[in-house]
C-alpha positions in Angstrom: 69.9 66.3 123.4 72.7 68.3 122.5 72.2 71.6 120.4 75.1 72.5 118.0 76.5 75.9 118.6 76.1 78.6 116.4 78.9 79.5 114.3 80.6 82.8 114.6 80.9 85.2 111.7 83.0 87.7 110.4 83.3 90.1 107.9 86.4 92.0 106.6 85.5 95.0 105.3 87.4 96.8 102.5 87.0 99.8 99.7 86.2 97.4 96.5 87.4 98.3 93.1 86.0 97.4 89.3 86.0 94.1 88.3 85.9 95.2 84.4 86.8 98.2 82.6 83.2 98.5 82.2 82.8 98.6 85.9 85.2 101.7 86.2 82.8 104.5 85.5 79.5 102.6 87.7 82.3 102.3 90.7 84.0 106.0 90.3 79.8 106.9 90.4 79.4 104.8 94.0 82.6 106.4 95.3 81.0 110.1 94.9 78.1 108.8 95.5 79.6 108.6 99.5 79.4 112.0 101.1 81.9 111.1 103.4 84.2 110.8 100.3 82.1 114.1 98.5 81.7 116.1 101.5 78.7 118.2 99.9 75.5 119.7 101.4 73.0 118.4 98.5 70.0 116.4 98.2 70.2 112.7 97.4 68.9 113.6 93.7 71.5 115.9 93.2 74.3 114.1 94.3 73.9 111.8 91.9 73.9 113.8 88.9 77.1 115.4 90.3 78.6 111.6 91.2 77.7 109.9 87.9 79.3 113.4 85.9 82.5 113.3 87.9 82.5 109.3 87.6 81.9 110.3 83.7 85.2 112.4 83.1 87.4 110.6 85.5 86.7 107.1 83.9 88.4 108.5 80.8 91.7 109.1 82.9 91.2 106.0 84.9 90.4 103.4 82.9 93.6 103.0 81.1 95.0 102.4 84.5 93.4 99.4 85.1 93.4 98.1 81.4 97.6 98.4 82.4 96.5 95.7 85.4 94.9 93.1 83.1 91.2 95.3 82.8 90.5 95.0 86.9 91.4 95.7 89.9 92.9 92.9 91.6 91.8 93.9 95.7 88.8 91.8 95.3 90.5 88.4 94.3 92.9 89.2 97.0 90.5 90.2 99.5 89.1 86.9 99.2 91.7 84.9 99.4 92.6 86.9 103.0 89.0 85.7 103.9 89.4 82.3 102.6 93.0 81.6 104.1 91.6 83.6 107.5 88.7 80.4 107.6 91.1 78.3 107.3 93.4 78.8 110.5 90.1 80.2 112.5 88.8 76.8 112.2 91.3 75.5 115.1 89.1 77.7 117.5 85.8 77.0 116.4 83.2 76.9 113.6 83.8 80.0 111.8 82.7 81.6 108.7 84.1 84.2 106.9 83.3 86.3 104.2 84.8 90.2 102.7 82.0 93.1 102.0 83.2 96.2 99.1 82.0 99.6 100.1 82.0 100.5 96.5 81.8 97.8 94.3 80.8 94.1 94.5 80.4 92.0 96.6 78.0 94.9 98.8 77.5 95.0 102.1 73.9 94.3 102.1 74.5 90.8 99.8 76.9 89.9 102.2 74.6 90.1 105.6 72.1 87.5 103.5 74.9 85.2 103.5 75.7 86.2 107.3 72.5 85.5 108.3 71.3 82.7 106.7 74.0 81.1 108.9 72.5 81.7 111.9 75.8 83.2 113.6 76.2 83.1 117.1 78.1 86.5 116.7 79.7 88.5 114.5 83.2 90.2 114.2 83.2 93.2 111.4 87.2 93.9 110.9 88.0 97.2 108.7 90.8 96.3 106.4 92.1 100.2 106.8 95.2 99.8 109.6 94.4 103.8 110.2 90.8 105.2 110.7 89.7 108.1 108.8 85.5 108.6 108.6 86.1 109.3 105.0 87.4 105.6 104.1 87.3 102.8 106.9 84.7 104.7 108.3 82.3 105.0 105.5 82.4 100.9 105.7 81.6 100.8 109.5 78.6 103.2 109.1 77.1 101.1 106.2 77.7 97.9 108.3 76.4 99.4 111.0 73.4 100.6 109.8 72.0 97.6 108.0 73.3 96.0 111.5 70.9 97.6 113.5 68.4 97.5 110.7 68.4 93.7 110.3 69.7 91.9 113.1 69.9 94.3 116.3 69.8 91.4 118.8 72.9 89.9 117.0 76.1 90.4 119.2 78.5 92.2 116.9 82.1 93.9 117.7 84.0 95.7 115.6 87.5 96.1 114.6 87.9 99.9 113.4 91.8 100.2 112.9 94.9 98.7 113.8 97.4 100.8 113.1 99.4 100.2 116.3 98.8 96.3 116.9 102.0 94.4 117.4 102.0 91.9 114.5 101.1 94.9 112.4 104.0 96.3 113.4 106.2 93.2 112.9 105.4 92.6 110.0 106.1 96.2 108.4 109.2 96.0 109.7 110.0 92.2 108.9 109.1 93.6 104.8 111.6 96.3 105.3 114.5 94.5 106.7 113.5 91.8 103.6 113.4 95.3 101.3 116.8 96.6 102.7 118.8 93.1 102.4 118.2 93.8 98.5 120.1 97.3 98.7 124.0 97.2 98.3 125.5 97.2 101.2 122.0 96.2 102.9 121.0 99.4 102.6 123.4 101.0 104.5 122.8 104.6 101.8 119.1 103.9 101.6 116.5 106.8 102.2 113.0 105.5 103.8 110.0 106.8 102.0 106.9 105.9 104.2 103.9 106.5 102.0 100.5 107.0 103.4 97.0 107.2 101.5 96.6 111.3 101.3 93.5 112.9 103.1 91.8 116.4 103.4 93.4 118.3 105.5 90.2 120.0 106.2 89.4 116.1 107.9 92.3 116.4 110.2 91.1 120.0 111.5 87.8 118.5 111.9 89.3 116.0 114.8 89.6 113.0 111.9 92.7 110.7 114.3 94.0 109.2 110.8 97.4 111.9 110.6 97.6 110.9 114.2 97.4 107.0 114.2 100.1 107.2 110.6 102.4 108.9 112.8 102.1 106.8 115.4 102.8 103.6 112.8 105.7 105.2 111.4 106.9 106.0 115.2 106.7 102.5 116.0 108.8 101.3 112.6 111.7 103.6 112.9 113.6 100.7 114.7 113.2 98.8 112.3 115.2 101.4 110.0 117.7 101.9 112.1 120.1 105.2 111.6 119.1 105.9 108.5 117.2 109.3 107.3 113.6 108.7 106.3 110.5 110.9 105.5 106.3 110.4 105.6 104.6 111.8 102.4 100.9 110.9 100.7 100.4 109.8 97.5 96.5 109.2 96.0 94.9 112.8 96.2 92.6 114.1 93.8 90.2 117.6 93.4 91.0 120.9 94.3 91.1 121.0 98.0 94.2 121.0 100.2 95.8 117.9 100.8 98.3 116.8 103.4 101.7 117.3 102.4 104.1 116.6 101.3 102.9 114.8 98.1 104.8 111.4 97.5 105.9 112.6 94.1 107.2 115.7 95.5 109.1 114.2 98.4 111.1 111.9 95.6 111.2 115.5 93.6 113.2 116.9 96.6 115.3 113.5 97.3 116.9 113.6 93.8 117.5 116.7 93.5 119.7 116.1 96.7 121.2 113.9 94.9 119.6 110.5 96.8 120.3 107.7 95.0 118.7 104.8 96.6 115.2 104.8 97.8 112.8 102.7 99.4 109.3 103.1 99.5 106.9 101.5 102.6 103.4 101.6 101.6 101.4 101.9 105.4 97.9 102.1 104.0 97.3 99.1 102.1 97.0 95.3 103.0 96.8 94.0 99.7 97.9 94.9 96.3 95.7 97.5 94.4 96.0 100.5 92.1 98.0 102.6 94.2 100.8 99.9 94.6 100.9 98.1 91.1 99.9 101.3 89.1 101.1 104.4 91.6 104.2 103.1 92.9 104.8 100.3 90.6 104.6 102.3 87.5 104.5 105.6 87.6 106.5 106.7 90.9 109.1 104.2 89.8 109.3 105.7 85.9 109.8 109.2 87.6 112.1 108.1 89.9 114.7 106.6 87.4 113.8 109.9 85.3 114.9 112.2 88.3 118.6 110.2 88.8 117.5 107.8 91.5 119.3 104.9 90.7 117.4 102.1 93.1 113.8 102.8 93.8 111.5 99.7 95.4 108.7 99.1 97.3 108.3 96.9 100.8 105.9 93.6 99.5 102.2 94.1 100.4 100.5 91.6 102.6 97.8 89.8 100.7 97.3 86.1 101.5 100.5 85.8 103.5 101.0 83.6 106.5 101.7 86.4 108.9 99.0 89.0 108.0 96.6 85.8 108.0 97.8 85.6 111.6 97.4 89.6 112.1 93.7 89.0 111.0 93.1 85.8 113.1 94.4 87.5 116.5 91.8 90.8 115.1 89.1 88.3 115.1 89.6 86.6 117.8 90.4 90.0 119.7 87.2 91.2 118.4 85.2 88.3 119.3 86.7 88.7 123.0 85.5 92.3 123.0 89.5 93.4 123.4 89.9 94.7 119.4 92.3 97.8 119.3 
């Protein structure tokens, strides 16, 4: 008698954001809960107190933020669509199952392995959804995974994907969003500046050894192609708390750009696969407002990837990468 094979599993692994404005403060409380995000020698007691007071005051500036996005952040919807759509097409090479985990909000990590393994998977592929590796973010998601990993199923064959910030349909399709972006432009562009926009760091992290700077550079490297002659600049936009941050700061570098008198600008978000706060609030909103208020005349954004065809097929070659023990 035949015996079925097992399925094969994976999870896609991303930061999580509130699902109500009631959720803000609880998440902003997980997120400095982390200390890979609160990078402080103090007991498990004491963090807390700390977390849930920081959470406390920030909430008040945040929440107004996601009220302005319909009361929610949207990166869970749209996390699970990519892990619904990413089923879909891995089904042509097997009996697959996939399913997203939030480091700081719902769905958790340690829900998610019940649904794993009641399953029964064969194996399992754990794919960060950070293109560039930093401990503080991707990281912190690979650690948890790994830890209830070995915890709960240490016989289970697992691979992971930590980054993939250099992999070729990465790559493509940055640059296939910024020819789409620069067709828009008069003249196709032909006067436009190219902001590339990373998520901002600690430069204490980098010092440390951290290969996120490293890996950003290297993705912008293997884009400038697809900008052809035309001047361009990396800056980071997201930081918060008073320690040094990589620089420039995205706001500053359109500071700088209009008062050289730049009048067309396009912005190419490398840190996010999906729409969240910093692309429908940060850039969307209030990096476009300033922009029009400093004399920059034509300021967009490259599309994010979500659900789309070709990042499906980014995640699908991951997997299946992953599952082959080849991941990048």
């Amino acid at each position: 008698m035949l015996t079925a094979a097992k399925p094969s599993a994976v999870i896609l692994l991303n930061m999580g954001g509130p699902d109500s404005e009631e959720a803000v403060e609880p998440f902003l409380a997980n997120l400095f809960s982390d200390p890979a995000i609160l990078p402080l020698p103090l007991p498990g007691v004491f963090r807390g107190v700390l977390a849930r007071f920081i959470a406390r005051k920030r909430a008040a500036k945040v929440r107004p933020r996601y009220r302005a996005l319909g009361g929610k952040s949207p990166q869970l919807d749209i996390t699970a669509r990519q892990a619904e759509e990413l089923e879909k097409v891995l089904r042509a090479d097997g009996d697959w199952r996939v399913r997203c985990a939030m480091r700081y909000w719902h769905p958790r990590a340690e829900d998610v392995m019940d649904k794993i393994l009641s399953d029964r998977p064969g194996e399992l592929v754990v794919v960060s959804l950070y293109p560039h590796y930093s401990k503080a973010v991707g990281g912190s998601s690979l650690k948890e995974i790994r830890e209830i990993v070995g915890r709960r199923c240490p016989d289970l064959s697992v691979r992971y994907v930590e980054e993939f910030h250099s992999h070729p349909l990465f790559i493509r399709a940055h640059a296939d969003r910024i020819a789409a972006a620069l067709a828009e432009f008069p003249h196709e562009g032909r006067d436009t500046f190219v902001l590339f926009s990373a998520h901002n760091l600690p430069e204490k992290l980098i010092r440390q050894g951290d290969p996120y700077l490293d890996q950003v550079q290297a993705t912008v490297d293997a884009l400038l192609p697809a900008i052809g002659e035309r001047p361009w600049k990396l800056a980071f936009q997201s930081r918060s708390g008073p320690v040094r941050w990589l620089e420039p700061e995205t706001l500053d570098a359109l500071r700088e750009l209009a008062a050289g008198g730049q009048k067309e600008v396009l912005l190419v978000p490398l840190s996010f696969v999906c729409d969240q706060i910093e692309t429908l609030y940060e850039i969307d909103g209030y990096y476009t407002e300033e922009a029009h208020r400093l004399g920059i005349e034509i300021f967009r954004r490259t599309s994010a990837f979500n659900a789309s065809p070709d990042f499906i097929a980014q995640l699908r070659a991951l997997a299946l990468e992953g599952a082959e023990g080849d991941a990048p």
